[in-house]
PyMOL Python script that loads the backbone (N, CA, C, O; Angstrom):
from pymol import cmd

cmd.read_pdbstr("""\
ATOM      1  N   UNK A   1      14.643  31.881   0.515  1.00  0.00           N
ATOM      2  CA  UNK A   1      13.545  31.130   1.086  1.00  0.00           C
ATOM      3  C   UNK A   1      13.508  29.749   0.446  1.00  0.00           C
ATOM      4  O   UNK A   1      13.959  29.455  -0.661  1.00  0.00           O
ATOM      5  N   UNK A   2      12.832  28.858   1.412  1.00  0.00           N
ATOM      6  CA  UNK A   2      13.037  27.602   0.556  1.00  0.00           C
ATOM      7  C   UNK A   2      11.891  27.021  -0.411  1.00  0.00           C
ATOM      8  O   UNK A   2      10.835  27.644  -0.523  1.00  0.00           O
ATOM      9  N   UNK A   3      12.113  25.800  -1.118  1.00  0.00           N
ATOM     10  CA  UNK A   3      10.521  25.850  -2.443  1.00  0.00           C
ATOM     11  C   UNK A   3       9.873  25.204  -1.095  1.00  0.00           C
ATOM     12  O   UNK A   3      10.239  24.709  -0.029  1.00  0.00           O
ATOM     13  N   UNK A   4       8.814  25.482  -1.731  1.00  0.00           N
ATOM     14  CA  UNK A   4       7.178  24.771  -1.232  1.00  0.00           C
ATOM     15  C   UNK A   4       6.788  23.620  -2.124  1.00  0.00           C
ATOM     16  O   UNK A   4       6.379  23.851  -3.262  1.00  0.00           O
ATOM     17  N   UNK A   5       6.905  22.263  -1.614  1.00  0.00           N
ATOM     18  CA  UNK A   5       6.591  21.215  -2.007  1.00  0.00           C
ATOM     19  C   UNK A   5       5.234  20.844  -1.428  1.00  0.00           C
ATOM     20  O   UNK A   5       4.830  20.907  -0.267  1.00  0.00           O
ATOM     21  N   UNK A   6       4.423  20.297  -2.952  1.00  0.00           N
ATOM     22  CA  UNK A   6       2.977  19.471  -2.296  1.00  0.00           C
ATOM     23  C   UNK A   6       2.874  17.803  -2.723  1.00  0.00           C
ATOM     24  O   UNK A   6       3.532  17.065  -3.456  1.00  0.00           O
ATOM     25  N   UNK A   7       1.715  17.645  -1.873  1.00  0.00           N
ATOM     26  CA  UNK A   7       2.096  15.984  -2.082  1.00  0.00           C
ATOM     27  C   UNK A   7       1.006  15.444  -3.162  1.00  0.00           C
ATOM     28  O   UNK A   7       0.375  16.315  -3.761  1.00  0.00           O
ATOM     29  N   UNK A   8       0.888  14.857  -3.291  1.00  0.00           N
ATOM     30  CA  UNK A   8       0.577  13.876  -4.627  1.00  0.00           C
ATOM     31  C   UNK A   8      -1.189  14.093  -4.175  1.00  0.00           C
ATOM     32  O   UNK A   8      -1.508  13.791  -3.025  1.00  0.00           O
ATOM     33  N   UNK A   9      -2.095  14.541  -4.996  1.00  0.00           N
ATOM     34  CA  UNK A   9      -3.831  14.058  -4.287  1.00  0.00           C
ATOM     35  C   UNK A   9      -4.257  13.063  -5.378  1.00  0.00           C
ATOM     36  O   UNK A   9      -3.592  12.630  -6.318  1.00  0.00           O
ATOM     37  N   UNK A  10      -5.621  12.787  -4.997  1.00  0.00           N
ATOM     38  CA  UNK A  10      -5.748  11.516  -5.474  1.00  0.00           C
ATOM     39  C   UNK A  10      -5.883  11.691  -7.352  1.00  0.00           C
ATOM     40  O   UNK A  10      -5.612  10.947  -8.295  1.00  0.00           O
ATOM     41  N   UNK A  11      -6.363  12.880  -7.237  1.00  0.00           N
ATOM     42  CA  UNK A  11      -6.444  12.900  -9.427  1.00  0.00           C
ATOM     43  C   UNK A  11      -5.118  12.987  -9.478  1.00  0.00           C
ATOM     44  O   UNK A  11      -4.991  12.068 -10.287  1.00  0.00           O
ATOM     45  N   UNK A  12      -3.964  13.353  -9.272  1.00  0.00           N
ATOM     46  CA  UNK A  12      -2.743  12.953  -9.826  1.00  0.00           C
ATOM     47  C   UNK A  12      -2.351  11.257  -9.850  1.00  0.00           C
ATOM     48  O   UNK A  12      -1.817  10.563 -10.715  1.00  0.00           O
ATOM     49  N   UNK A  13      -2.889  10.942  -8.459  1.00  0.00           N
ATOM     50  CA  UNK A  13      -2.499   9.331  -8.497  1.00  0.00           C
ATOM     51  C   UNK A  13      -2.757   8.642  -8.879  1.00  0.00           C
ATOM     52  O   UNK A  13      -2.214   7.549  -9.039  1.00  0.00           O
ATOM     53  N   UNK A  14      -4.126   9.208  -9.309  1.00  0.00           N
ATOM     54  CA  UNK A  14      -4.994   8.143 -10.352  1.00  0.00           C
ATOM     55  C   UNK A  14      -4.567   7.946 -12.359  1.00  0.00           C
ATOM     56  O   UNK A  14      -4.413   7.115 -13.254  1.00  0.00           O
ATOM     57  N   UNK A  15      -4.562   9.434 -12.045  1.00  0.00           N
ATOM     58  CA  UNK A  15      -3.522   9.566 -13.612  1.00  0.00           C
ATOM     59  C   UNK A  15      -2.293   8.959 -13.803  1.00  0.00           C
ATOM     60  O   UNK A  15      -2.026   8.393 -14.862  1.00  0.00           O
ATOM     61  N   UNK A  16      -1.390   9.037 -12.717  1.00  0.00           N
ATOM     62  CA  UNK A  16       0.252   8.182 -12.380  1.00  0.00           C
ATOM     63  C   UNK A  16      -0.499   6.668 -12.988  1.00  0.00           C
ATOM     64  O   UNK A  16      -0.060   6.160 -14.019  1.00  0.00           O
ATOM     65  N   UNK A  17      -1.662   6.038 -12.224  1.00  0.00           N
ATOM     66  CA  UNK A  17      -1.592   4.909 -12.399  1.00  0.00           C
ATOM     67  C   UNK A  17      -2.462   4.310 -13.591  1.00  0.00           C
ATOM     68  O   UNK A  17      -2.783   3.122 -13.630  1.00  0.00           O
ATOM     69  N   UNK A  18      -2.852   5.349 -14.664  1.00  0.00           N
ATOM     70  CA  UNK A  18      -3.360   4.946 -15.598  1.00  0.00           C
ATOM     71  C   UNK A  18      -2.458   5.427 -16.966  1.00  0.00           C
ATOM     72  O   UNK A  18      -2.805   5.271 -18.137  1.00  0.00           O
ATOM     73  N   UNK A  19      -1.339   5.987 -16.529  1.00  0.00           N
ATOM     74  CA  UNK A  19      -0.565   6.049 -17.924  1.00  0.00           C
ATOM     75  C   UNK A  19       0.210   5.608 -17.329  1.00  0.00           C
ATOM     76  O   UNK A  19       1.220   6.053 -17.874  1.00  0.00           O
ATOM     77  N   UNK A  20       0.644   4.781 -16.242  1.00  0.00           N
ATOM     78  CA  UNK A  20       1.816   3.645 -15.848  1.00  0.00           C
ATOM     79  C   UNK A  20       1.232   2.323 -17.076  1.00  0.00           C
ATOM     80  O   UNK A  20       1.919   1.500 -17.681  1.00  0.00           O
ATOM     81  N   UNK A  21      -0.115   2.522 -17.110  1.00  0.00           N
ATOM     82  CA  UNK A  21      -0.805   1.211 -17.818  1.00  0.00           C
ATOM     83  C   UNK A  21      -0.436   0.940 -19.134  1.00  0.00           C
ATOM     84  O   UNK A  21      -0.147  -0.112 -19.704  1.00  0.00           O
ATOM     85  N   UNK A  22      -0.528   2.558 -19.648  1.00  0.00           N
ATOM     86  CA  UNK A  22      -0.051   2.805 -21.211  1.00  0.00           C
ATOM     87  C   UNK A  22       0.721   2.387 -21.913  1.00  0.00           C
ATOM     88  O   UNK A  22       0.294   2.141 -23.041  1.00  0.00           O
ATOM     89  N   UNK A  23       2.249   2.086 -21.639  1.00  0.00           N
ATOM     90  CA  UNK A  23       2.787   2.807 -20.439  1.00  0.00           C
ATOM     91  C   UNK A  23       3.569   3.668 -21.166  1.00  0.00           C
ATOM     92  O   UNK A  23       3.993   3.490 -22.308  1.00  0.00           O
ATOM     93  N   UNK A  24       3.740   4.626 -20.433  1.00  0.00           N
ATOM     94  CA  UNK A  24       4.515   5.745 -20.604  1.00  0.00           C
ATOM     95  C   UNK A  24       5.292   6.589 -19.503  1.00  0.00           C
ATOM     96  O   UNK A  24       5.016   6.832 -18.328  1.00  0.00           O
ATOM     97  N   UNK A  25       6.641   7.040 -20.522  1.00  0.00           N
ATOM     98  CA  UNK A  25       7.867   7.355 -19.077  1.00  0.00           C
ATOM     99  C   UNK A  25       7.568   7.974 -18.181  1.00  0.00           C
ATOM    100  O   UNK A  25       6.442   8.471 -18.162  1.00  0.00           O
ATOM    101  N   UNK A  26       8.475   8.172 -17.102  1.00  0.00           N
ATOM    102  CA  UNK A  26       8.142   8.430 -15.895  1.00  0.00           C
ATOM    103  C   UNK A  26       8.250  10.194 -16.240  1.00  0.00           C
ATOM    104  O   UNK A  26       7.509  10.932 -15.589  1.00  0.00           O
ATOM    105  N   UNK A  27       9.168  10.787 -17.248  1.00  0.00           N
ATOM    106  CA  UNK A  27       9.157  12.178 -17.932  1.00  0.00           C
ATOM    107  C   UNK A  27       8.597  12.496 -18.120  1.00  0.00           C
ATOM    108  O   UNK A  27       8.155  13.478 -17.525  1.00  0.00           O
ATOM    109  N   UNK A  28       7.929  11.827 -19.417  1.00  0.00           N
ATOM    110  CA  UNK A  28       6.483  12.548 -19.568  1.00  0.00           C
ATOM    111  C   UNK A  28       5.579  12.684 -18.890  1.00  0.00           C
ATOM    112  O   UNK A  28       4.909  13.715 -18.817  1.00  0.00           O
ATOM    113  N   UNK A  29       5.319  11.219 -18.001  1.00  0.00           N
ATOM    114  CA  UNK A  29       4.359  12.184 -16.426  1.00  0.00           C
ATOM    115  C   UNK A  29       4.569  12.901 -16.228  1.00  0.00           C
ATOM    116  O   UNK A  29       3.727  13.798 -16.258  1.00  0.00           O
ATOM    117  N   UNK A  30       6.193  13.214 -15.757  1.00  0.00           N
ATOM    118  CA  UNK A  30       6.318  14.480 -14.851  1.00  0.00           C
ATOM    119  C   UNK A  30       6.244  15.658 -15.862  1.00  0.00           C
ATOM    120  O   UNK A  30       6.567  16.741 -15.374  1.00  0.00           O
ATOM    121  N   UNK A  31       5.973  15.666 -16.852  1.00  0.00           N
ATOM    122  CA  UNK A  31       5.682  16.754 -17.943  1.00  0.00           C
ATOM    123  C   UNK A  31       4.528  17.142 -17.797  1.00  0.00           C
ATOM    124  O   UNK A  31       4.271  18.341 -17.690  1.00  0.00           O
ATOM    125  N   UNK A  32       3.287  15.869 -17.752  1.00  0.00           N
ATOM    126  CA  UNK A  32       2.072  16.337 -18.006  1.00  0.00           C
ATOM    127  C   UNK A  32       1.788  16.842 -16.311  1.00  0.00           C
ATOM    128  O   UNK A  32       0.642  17.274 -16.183  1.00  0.00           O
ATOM    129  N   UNK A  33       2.345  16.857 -15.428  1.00  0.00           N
ATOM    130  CA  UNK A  33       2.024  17.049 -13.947  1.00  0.00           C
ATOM    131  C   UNK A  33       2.498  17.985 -13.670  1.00  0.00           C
ATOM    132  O   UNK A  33       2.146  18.697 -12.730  1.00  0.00           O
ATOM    133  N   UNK A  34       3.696  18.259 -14.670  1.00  0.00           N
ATOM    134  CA  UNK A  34       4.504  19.289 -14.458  1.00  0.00           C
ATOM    135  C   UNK A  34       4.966  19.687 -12.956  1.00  0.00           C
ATOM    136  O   UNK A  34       4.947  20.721 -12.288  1.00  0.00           O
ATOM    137  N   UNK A  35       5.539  17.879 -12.690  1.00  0.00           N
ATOM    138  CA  UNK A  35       6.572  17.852 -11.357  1.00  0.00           C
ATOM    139  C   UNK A  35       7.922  17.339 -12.035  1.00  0.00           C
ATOM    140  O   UNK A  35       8.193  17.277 -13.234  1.00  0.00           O
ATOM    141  N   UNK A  36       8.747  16.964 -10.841  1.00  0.00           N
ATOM    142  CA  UNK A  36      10.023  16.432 -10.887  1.00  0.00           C
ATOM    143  C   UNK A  36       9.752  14.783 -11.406  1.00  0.00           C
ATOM    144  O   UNK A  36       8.801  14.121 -10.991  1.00  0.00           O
ATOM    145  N   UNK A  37      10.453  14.431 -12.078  1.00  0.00           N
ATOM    146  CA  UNK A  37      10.076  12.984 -12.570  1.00  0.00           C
ATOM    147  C   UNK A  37      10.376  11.878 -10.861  1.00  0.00           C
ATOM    148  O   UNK A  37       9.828  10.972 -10.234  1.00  0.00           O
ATOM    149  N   UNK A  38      11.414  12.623 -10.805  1.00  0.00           N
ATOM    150  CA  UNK A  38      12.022  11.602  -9.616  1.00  0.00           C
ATOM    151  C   UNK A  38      11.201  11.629  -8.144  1.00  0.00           C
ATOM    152  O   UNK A  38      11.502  10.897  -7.201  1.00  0.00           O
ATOM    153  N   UNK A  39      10.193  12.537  -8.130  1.00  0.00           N
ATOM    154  CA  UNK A  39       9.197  12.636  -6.976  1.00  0.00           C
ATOM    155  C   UNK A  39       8.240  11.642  -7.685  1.00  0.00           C
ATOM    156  O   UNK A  39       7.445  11.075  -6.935  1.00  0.00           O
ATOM    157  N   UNK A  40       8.178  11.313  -9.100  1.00  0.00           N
ATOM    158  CA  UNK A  40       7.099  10.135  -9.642  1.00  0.00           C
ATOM    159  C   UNK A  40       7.553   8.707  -9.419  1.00  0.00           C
ATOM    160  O   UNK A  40       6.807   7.742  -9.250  1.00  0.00           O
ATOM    161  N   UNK A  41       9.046   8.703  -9.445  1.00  0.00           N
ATOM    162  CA  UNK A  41       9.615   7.690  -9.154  1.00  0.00           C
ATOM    163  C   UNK A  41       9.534   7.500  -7.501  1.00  0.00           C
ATOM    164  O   UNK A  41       8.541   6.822  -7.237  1.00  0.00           O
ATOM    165  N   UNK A  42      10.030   7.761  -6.698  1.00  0.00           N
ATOM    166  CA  UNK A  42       9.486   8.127  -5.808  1.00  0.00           C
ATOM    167  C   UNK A  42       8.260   7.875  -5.161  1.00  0.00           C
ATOM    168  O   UNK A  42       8.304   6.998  -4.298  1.00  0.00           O
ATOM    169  N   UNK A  43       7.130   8.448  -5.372  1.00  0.00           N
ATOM    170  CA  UNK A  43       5.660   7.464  -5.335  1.00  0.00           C
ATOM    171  C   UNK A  43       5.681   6.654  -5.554  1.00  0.00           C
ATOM    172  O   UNK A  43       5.393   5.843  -4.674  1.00  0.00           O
ATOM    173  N   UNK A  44       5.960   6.266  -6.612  1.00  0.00           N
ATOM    174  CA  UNK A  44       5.592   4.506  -7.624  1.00  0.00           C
ATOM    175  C   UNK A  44       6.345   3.658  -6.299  1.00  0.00           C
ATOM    176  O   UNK A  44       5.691   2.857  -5.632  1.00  0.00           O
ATOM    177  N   UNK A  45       7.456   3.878  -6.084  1.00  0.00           N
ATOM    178  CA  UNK A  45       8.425   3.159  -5.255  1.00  0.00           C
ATOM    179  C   UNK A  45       7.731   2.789  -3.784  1.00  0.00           C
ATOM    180  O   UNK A  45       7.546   1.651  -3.353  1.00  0.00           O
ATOM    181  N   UNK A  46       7.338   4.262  -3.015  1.00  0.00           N
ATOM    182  CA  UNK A  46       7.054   4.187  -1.776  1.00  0.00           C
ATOM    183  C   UNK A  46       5.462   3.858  -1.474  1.00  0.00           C
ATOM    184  O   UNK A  46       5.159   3.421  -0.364  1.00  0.00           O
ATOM    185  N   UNK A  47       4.512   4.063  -2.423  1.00  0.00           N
ATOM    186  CA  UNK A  47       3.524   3.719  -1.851  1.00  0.00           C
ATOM    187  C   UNK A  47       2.589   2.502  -3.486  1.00  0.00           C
ATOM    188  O   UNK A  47       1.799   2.594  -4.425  1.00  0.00           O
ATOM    189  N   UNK A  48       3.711   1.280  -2.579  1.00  0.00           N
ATOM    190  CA  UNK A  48       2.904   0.205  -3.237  1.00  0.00           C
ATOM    191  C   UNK A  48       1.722  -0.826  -2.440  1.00  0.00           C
ATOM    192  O   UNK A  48       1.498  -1.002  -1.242  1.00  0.00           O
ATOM    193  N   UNK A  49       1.388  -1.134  -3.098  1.00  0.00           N
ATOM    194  CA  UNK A  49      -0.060  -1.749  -2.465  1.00  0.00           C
ATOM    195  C   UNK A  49      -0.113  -3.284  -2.851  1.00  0.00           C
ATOM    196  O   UNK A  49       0.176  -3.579  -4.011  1.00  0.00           O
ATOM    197  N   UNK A  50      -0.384  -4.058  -2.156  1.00  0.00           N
ATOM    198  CA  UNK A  50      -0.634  -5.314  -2.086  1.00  0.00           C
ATOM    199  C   UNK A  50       0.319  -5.785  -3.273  1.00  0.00           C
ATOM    200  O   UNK A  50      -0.003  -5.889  -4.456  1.00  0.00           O
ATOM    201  N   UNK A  51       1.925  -6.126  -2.534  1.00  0.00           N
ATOM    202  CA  UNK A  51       2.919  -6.536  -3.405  1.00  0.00           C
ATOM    203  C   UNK A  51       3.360  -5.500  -4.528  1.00  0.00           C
ATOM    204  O   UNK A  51       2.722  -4.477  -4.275  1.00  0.00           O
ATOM    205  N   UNK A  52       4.091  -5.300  -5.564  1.00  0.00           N
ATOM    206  CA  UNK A  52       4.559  -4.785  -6.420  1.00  0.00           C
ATOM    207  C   UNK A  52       3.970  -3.734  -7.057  1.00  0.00           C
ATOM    208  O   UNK A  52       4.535  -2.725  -7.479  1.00  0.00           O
ATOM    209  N   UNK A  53       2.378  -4.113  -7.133  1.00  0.00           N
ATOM    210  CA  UNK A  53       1.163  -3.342  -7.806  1.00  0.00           C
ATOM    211  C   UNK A  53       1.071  -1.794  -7.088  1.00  0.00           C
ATOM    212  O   UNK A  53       1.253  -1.692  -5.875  1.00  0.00           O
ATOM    213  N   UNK A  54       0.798  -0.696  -7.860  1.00  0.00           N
ATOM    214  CA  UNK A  54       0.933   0.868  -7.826  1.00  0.00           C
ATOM    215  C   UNK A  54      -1.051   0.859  -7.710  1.00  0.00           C
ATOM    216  O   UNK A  54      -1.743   0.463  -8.648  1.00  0.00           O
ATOM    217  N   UNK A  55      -1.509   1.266  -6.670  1.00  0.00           N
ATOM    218  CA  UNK A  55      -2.812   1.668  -6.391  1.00  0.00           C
ATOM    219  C   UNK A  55      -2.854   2.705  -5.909  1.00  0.00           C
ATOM    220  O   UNK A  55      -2.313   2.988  -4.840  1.00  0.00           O
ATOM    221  N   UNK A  56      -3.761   3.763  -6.880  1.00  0.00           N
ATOM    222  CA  UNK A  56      -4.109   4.614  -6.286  1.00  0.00           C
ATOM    223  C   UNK A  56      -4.623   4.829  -5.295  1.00  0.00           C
ATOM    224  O   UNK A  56      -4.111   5.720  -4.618  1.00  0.00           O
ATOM    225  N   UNK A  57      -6.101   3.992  -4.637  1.00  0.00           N
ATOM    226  CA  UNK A  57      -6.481   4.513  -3.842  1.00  0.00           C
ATOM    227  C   UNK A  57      -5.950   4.030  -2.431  1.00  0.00           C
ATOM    228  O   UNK A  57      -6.397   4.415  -1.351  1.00  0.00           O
ATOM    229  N   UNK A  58      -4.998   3.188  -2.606  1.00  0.00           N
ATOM    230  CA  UNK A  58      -4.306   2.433  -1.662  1.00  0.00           C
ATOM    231  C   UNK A  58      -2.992   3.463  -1.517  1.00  0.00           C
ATOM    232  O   UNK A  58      -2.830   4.052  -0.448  1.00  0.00           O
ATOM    233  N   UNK A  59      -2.334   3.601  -2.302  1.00  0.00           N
ATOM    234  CA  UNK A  59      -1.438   5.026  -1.915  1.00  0.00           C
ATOM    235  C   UNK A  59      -2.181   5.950  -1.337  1.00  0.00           C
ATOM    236  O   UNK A  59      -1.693   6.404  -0.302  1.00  0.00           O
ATOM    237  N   UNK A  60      -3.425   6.472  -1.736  1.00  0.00           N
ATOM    238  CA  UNK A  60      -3.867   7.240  -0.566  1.00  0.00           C
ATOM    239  C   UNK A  60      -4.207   6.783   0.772  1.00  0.00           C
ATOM    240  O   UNK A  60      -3.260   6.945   1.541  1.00  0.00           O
ATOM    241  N   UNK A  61      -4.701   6.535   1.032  1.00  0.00           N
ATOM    242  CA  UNK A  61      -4.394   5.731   2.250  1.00  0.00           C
ATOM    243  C   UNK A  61      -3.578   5.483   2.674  1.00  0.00           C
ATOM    244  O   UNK A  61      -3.765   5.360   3.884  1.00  0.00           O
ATOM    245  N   UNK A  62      -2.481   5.271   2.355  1.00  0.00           N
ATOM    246  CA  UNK A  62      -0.923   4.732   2.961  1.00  0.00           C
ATOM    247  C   UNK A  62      -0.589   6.254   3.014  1.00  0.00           C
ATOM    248  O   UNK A  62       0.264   6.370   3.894  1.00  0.00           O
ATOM    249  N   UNK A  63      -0.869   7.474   2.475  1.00  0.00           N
ATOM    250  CA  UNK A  63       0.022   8.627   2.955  1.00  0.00           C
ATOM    251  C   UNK A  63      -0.958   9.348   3.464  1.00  0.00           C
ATOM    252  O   UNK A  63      -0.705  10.535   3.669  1.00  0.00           O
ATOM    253  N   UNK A  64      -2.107   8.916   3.747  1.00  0.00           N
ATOM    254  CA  UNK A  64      -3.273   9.645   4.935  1.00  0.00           C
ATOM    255  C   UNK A  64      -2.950   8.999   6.104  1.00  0.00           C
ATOM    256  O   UNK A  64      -2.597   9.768   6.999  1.00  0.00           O
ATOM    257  N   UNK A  65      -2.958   7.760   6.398  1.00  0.00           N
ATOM    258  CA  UNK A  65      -2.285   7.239   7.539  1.00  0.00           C
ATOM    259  C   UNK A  65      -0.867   7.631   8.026  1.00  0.00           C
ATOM    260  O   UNK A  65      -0.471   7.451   9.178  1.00  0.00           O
ATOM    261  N   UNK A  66      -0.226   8.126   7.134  1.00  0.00           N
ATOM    262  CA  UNK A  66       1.352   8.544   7.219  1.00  0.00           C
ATOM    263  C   UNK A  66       1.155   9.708   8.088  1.00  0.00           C
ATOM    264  O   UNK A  66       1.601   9.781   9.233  1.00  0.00           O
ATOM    265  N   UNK A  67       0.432  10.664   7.469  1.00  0.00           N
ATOM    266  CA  UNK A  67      -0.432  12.076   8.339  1.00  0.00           C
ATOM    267  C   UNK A  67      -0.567  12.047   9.237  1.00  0.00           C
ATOM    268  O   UNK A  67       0.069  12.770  10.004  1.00  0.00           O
ATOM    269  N   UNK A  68      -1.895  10.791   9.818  1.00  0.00           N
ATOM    270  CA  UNK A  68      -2.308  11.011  10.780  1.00  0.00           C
ATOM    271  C   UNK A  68      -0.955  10.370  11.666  1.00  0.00           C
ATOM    272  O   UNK A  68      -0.829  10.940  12.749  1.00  0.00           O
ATOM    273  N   UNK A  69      -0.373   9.760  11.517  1.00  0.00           N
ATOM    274  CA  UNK A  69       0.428   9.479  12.466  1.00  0.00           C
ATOM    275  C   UNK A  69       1.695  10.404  12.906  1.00  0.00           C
ATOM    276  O   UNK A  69       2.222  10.590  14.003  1.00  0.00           O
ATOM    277  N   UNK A  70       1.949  10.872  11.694  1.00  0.00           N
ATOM    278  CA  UNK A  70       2.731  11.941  11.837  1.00  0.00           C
ATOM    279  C   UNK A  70       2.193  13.204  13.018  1.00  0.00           C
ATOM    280  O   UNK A  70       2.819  13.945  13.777  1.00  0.00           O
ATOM    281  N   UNK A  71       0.965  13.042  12.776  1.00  0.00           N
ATOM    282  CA  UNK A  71       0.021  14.226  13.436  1.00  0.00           C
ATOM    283  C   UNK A  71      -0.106  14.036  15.177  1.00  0.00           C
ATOM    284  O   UNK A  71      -0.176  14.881  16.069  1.00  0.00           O
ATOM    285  N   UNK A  72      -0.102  12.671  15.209  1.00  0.00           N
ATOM    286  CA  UNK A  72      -0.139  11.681  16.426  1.00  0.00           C
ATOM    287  C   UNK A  72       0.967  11.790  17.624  1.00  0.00           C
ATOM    288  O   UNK A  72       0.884  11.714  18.849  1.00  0.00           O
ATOM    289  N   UNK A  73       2.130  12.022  16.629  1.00  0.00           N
ATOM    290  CA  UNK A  73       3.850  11.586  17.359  1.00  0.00           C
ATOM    291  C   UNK A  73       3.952  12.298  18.187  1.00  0.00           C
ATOM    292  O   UNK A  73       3.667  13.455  17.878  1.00  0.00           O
ATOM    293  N   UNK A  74       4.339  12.088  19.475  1.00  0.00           N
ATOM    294  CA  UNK A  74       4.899  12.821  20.564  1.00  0.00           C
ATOM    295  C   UNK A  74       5.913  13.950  20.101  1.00  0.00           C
ATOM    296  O   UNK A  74       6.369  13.668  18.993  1.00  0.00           O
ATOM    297  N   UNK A  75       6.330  14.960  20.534  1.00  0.00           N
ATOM    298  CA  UNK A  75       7.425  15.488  20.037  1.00  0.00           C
ATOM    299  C   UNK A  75       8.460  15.672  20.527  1.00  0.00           C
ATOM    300  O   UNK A  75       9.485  16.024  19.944  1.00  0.00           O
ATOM    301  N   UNK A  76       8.260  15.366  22.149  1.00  0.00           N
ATOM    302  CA  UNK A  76       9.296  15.426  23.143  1.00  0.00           C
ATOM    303  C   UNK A  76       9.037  14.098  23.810  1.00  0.00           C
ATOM    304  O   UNK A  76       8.283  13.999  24.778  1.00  0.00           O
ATOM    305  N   UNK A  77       9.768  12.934  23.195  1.00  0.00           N
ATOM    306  CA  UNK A  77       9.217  11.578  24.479  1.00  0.00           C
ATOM    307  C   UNK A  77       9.418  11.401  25.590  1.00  0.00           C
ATOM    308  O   UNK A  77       8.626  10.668  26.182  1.00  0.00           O
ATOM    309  N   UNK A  78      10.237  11.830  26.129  1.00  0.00           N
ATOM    310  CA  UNK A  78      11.140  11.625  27.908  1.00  0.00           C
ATOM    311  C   UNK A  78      10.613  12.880  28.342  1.00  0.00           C
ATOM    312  O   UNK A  78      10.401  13.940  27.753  1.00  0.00           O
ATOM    313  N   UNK A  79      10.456  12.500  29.509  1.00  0.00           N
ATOM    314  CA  UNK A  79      10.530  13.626  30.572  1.00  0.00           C
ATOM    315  C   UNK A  79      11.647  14.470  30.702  1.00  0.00           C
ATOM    316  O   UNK A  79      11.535  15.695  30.655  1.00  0.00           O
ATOM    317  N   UNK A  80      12.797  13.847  30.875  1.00  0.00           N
ATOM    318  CA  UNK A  80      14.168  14.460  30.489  1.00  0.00           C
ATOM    319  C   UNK A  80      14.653  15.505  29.553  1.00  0.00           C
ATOM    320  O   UNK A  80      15.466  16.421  29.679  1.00  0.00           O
ATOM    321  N   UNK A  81      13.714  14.984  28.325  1.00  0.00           N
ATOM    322  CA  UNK A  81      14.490  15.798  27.252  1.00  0.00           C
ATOM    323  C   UNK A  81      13.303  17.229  27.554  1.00  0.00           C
ATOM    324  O   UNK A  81      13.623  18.417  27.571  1.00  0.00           O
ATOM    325  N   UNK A  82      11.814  16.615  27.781  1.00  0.00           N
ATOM    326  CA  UNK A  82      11.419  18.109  28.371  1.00  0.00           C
ATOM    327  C   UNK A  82      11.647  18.810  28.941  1.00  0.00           C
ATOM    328  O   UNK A  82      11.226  19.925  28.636  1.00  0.00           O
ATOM    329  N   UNK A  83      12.291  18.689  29.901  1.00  0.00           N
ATOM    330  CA  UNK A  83      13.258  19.954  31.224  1.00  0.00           C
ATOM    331  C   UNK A  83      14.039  20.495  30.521  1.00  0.00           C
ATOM    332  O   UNK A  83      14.805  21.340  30.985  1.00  0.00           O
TER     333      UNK A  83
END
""", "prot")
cmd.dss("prot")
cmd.show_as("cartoon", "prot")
cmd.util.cbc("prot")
cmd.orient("prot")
C-alpha cells in the first residue's frame, strides 16, 4: 500500500517560519515536525509570498486556493474525450 502524505496546516507553518528566523536547519525542523526535511525545503521554495519572503499566512492561502481550484478543474474537458 502506498504512505499517506499530509500537507503542511497553519501551526506547522507558522513554526517553519519562526525558526527560519532563528535560524535553524532545515533538519532540525524536519526533526522537530518529524517530517522529511526536503518536503520543508519544498514549502519554503513553493509557497513564497510577496518576493523571496516565507509567510505563513500567505502560504496558506496560496495552498487553500491551490484546493479550491484543484476542487474546481474539470476532469474530462472535451466532449470527445467524454464518449
Amino acid at each position: 500500500m502506498g504512505k499517506h502524505y499530509s500537507h503542511f496546516d497553519h501551526k506547522e507553518r507558522t513554526l517553519i517560519y519562526w525558526w527560519r528566523k532563528e535560524p535553524l536547519t532545515l533538519r532540525e525542523m524536519a526533526r522537530r515536525l518529524r517530517r522529511c526535511h526536503t518536503s520543508i525545503s519544498r514549502e519554503l521554495k513553493r509557497n513564497r509570498w510577496c518576493g523571496n519572503a516565507y509567510c505563513p499566512r500567505g502560504a496558506q492561502l496560496l495552498a487553500g486556493s491551490c484546493l479550491e481550484a484543484r476542487a474546481r478543474r474539470a476532469r474530462l474537458k472535451s466532449k470527445q474525450v467524454r464518449a
